[in-house]
ZAMAR-163126 format. One record per residue (C-alpha): residue in one letter; x, y, z. Coordinates in steps of 0.02 Angstrom, whole numbers, padded with zeros to 5 digits, always signed. Layout:
AXYZ ...
end
This chain:
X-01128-04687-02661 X-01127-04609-02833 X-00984-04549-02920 X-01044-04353-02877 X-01041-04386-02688 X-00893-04490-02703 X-00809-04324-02767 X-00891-04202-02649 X-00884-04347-02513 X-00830-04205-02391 X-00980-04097-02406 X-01096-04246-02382 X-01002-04258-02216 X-01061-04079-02152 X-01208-04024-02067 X-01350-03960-02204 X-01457-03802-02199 X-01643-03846-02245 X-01714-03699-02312 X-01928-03702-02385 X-02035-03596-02464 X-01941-03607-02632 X-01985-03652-02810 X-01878-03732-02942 X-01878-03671-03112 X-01882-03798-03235 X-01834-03764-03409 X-01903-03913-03490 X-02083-03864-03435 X-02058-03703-03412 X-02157-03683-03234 X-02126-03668-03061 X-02128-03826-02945 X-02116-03838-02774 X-01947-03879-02697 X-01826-03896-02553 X-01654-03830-02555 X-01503-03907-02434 X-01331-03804-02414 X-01187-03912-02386 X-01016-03842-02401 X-00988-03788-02592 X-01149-03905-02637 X-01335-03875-02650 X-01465-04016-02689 X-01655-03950-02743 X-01782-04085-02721 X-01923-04013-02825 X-02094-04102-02806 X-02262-04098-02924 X-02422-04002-02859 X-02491-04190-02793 X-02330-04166-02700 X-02241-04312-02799 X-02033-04294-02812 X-02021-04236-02981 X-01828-04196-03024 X-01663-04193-02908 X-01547-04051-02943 X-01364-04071-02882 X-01233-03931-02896 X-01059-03899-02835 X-00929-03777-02884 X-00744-03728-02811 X-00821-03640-02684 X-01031-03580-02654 X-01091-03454-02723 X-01269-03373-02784 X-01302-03235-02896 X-01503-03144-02845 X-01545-03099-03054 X-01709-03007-03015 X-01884-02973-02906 X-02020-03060-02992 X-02193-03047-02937 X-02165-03043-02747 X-02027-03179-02754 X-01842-03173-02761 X-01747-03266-02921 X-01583-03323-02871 X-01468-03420-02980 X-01353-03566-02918 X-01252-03630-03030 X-01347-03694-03172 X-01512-03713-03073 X-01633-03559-03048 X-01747-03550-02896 X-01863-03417-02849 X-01902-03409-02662 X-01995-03308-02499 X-01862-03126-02421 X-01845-03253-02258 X-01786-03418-02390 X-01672-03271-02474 X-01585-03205-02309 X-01556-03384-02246 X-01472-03424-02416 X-01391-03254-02399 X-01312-03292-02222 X-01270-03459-02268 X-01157-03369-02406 X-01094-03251-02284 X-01048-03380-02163 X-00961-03523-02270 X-00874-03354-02394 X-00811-03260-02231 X-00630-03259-02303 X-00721-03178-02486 X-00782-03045-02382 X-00650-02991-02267 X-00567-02983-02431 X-00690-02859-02492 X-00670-02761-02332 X-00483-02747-02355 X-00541-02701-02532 X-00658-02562-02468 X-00548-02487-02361 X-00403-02456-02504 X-00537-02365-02610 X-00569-02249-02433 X-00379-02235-02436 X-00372-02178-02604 X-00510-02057-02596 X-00453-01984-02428 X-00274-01961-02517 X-00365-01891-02676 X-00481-01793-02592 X-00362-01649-02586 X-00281-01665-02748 X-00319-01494-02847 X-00345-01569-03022 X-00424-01734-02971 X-00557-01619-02877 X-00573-01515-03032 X-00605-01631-03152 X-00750-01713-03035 X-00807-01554-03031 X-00832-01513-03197 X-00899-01694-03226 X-01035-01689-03114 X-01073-01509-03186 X-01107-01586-03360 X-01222-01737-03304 X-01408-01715-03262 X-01432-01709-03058 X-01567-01812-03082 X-01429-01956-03084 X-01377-01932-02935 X-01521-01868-02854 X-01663-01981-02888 X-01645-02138-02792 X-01685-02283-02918 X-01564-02201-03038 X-01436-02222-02885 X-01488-02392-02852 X-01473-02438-03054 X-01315-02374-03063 X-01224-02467-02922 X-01334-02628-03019 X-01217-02583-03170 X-01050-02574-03067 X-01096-02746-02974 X-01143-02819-03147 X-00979-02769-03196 X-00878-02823-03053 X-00968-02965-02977 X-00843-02998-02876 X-00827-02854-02811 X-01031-02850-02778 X-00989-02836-02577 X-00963-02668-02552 X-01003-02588-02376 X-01017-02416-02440 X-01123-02461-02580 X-01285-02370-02548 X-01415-02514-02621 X-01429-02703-02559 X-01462-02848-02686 X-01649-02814-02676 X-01639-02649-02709 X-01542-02674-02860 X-01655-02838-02932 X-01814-02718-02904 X-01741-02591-03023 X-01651-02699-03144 X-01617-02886-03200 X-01512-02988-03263 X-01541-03044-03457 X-01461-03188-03568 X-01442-03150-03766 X-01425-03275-03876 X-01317-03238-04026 X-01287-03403-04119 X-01222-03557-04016 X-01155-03424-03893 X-01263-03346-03754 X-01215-03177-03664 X-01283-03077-03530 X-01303-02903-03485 X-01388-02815-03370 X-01579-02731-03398 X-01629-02560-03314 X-01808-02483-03301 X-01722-02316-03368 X-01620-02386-03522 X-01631-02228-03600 X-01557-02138-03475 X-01416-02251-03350 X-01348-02341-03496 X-01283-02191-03611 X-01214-02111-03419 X-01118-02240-03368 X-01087-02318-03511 X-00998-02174-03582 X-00989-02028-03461 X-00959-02133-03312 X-00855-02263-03394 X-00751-02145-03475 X-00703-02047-03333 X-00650-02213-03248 X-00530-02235-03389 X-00447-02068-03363 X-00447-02084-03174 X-00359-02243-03179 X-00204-02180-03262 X-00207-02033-03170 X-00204-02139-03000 X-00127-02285-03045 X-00261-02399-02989 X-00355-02543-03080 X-00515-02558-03162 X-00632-02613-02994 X-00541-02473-02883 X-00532-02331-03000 X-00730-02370-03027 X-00778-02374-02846 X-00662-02226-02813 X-00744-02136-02962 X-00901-02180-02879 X-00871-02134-02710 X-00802-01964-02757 X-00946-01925-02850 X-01060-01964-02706 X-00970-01837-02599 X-00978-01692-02725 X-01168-01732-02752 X-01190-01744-02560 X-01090-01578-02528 X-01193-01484-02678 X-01352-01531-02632 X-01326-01469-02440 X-01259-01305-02497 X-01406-01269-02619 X-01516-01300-02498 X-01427-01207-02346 X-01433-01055-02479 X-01606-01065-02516 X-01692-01121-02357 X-01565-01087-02197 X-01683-00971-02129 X-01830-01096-02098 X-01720-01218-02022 X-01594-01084-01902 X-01647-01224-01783 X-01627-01366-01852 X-01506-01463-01706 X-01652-01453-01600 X-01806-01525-01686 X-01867-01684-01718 X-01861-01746-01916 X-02051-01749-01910 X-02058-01571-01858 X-01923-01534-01999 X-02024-01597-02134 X-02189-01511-02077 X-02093-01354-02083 X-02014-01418-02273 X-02209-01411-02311 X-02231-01238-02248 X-02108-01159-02376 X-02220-01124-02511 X-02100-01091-02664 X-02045-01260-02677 X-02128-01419-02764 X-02132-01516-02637 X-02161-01675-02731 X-02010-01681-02838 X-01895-01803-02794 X-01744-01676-02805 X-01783-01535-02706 X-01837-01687-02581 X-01664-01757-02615 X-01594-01607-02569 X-01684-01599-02406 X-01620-01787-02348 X-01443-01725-02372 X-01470-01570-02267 X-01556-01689-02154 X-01433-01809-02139 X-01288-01682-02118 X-01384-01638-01948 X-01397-01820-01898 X-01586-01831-01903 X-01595-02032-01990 X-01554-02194-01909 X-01415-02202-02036 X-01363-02039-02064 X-01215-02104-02200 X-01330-02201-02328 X-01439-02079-02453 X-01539-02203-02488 X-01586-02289-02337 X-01617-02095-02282 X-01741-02070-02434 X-01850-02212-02386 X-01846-02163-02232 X-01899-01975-02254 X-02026-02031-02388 X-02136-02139-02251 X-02112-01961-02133 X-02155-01854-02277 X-02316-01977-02312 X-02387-01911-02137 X-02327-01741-02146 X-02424-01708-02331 X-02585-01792-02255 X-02559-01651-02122 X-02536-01512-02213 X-02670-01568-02358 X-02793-01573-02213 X-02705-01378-02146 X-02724-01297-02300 X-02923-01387-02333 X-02967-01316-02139 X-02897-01156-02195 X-03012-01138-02358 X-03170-01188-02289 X-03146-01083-02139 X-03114-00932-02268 X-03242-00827-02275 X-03257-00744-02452 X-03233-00571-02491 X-03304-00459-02615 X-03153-00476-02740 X-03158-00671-02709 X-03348-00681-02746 X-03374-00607-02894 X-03211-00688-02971 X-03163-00872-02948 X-02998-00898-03027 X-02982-01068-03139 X-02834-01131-03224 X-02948-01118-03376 X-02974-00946-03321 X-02771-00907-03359 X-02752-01019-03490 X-02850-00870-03602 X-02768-00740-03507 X-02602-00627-03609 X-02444-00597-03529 X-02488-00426-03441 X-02652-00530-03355 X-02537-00677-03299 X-02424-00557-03251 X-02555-00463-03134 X-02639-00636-03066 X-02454-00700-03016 X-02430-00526-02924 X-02598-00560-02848 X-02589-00722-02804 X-02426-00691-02708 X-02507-00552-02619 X-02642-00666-02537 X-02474-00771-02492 X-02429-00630-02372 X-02291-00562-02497 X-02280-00367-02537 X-02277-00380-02733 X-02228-00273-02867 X-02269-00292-03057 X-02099-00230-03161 X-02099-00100-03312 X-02151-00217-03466 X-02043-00166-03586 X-01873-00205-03515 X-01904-00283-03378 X-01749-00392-03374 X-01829-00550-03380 X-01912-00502-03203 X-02085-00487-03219 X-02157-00485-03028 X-02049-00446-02868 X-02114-00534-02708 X-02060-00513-02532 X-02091-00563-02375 X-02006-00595-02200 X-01830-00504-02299 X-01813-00623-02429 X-01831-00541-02609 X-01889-00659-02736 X-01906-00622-02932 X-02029-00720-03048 X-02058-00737-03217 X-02222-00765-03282 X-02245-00875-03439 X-02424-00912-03504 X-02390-01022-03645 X-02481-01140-03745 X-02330-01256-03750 X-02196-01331-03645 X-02075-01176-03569 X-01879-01193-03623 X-01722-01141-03583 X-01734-00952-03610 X-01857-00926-03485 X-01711-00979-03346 X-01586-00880-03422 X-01709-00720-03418 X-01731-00773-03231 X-01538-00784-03207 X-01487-00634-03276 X-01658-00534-03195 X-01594-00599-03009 X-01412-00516-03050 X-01491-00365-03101 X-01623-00321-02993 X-01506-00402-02841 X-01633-00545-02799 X-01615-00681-02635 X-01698-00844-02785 X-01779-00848-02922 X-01952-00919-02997 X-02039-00975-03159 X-02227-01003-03170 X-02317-01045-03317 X-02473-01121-03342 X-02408-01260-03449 X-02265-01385-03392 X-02070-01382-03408 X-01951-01451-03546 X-01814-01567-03449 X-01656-01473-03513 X-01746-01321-03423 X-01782-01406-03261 X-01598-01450-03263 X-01544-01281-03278 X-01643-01229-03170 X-01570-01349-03045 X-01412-01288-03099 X-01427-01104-03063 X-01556-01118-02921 X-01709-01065-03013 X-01887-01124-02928 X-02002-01183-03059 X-02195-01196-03042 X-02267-01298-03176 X-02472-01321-03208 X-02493-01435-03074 X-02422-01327-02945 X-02508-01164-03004 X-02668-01270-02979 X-02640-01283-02795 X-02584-01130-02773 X-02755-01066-02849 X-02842-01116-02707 X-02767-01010-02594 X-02853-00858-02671 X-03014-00954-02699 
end
């Protein structure tokens, strides 16, 4: 006996988990190799083995108590890191390692339960505190939905706040799972003279680290002195209140805009649901918040599995939604080759080409008409002063304004504040902008903001072909 099983004598003692299909890393050659892991209280051995299936190097590790850290998804395998050593193994390898953890750590993570349920107790006690509420508010008003909207931003974020508080990284009302958060980010090692540190690497640096970096960061800060909490709870309570004010605003934008379609909702299936979210024809159905959207309203009429996790809901729409667009690409193809053309549609077809060299008071006429063959009553607006309203549409009692941009460039800002102030004045149910050119992102945020529709190029295309 050697002097590291003479010190971890008691581990040798206990029954081992085999688990296969896992490769060792080796630093020295910098390759893969074949290898079989054992579990054994707080100790792991890796017996790694050469392609000719020759034992190449053991690797022995033990620590105060076992523990693994998952760094990143790497072509189709799953790098985990114990202690020093870094393996890369096959989902079933990972979940065996996974439940071993669970199993031999139960006291870790009844801990983190206890944990979990003082940061509900806090946000149930906060939840009606006037200036905490506020000051969410008004935070989540200044940040780009798109944060908390878009799922891998979701998933990226909660990779930060696990990063940060790895102990912590057991959280049952965190929306993501390990794998979730490896696919999206990773963990990297800097080197800065003899000292090495490590942060953590997102797909969308540009975008999560400056949020919660600063915005969300800071806001933790100020929410910890106002409740008295430390760093890891005023972060997850932070968190969790944000959630809620996202999940709240994104069901009330969409019971505003689309009640009417769904009056009953209780008594359909989700597939029928998201056919009829492809029958309302002012939205863009392929963008990921308006589909966001959706899922909440969705889930706040208990149509998922798990009608508490946004993203497990997502996924879960998205492989629905897959079937439902094949159905209504095939609909709307039926419908145009069963068309038979009239005397205005023959002697004209309409190209985006066509508008890109029409002027305003054209684009203005071939939105009017295009929402005509749409089954909407339309009427074209005065030009001069038409209070950024340049077409009103209606059909089935909904009034609907839209402004008409044919530009040569990207539309801004101003275009969704003409909309705004046109659906005040001429007393509108929503809002649209079309152009034939494509969106800047501050105005696709304010349009989410203020509830503005916007058709970009892509979605004028399609719409073409309804007149065709």
């Amino acid at each position: 006996m050697d002097d590291f099983e003479k010190k971890n004598n008691s581990d040798f003692k206990l029954q081992r988990v085999e688990i296969g299909q896992i490769y060792y890393y080796d630093d020295d050659d910098n390759r893969l190799f074949n290898a079989e892991l054992s579990l054994f209280g707080k100790t792991c051995l890796i017996d790694s083995f050469t392609e000719y299936m020759q034992s190449y190097k053991h690797i022995r590790v033990t620590s105060d108590k076992f523990s693994y850290r998952l760094i990143r998804v790497e072509d189709g395998l799953i790098v985990i890191e114990l202690g020093s050593a870094i393996i890369h193994c096959a989902y079933d390898s990972y979940l065996e390692i996974v439940n071993y953890n669970n199993r031999i750590n139960s006291v870790d993570i009844m801990e983190c339960d206890k944990l979990a349920n003082e940061i509900v107790e806090l946000v149930n006690k906060y939840r009606t505190n006037d200036d905490v509420i506020l000051m969410l508010n008004n935070f989540y008003d200044a940040i780009p939905r798109y944060i908390f909207l878009n799922t891998i931003f979701v998933i990226q974020v909660e990779a930060c706040i696990v990063n940060d508080y790895s102990n912590s990284g057991y959280m049952p009302f965190l929306l993501s799972d390990e794998i979730d958060r490896a696919t999206y980010s990773k963990i990297v090692t800097n080197k800065i003279g003899n000292k090495s540190y490590e942060s953590i690497l997102t797909d969308n640096e540009d975008t999560i680290k400056p949020y919660y970096n600063n915005d969300f960061k800071n806001l933790v800060d100020l929410m910890k002195e106002i409740i008295g909490v430390d760093s890891v709870k005023s972060t997850y309570f932070v968190y969790l209140m944000l959630q809620e004010i996202s999940k709240e605003n994104a069901i009330s934008i969409w019971v505003e805009n689309h009640s009417s379609s769904f009056a009953d909702i209780l008594f359909i299936s989700i597939e029928d649901a998201v056919d009829r979210f492809f029958d309302i024809d002012t939205i863009e159905h392929d963008n990921i918040e308006t589909a966001a959207t959706f899922v909440y309203f969705l889930m706040k009429n208990n149509k998922f599995k798990n009608n508490h996790n946004f993203i497990k809901c997502y996924n879960e729409f998205l492989e629905i939604y897959v079937v439902a667009e094949k159905k209504y690409n095939a609909k709307q193809l039926k419908n145009r080759l069963l068309k038979k053309p009239n005397s205005i549609d023959a002697k004209k077809i309409v190209s985006i080409d066509d508008i890109d060299v029409m002027n305003g008071t054209e684009f203005e006429l071939f939105i009017s008409l295009l929402f005509s063959k749409m089954q909407y009553s339309t009427l074209v607006t005065k030009h001069s002063g038409d209070q950024g309203i340049d077409v009103i549409a209606e059909k089935n009692g909904t009034r609907m304004g839209i402004q008409a941009k044919c530009y040569s460039c990207s539309v801004g800002n101003s275009a969704i504040q003409e909309a705004v102030a046109g659906k005040n004045y001429y007393k509108l149910d929503k809002v649209l902008v079309v152009t034939n050119n494509y969106f800047t992102n501050s105005a696709k945020e304010l349009a989410y903001s203020n509830d503005v529709i916007l058709w970009n190029r892509d979605k004028l295309k399609e719409k073409i072909l309804i007149i065709q």
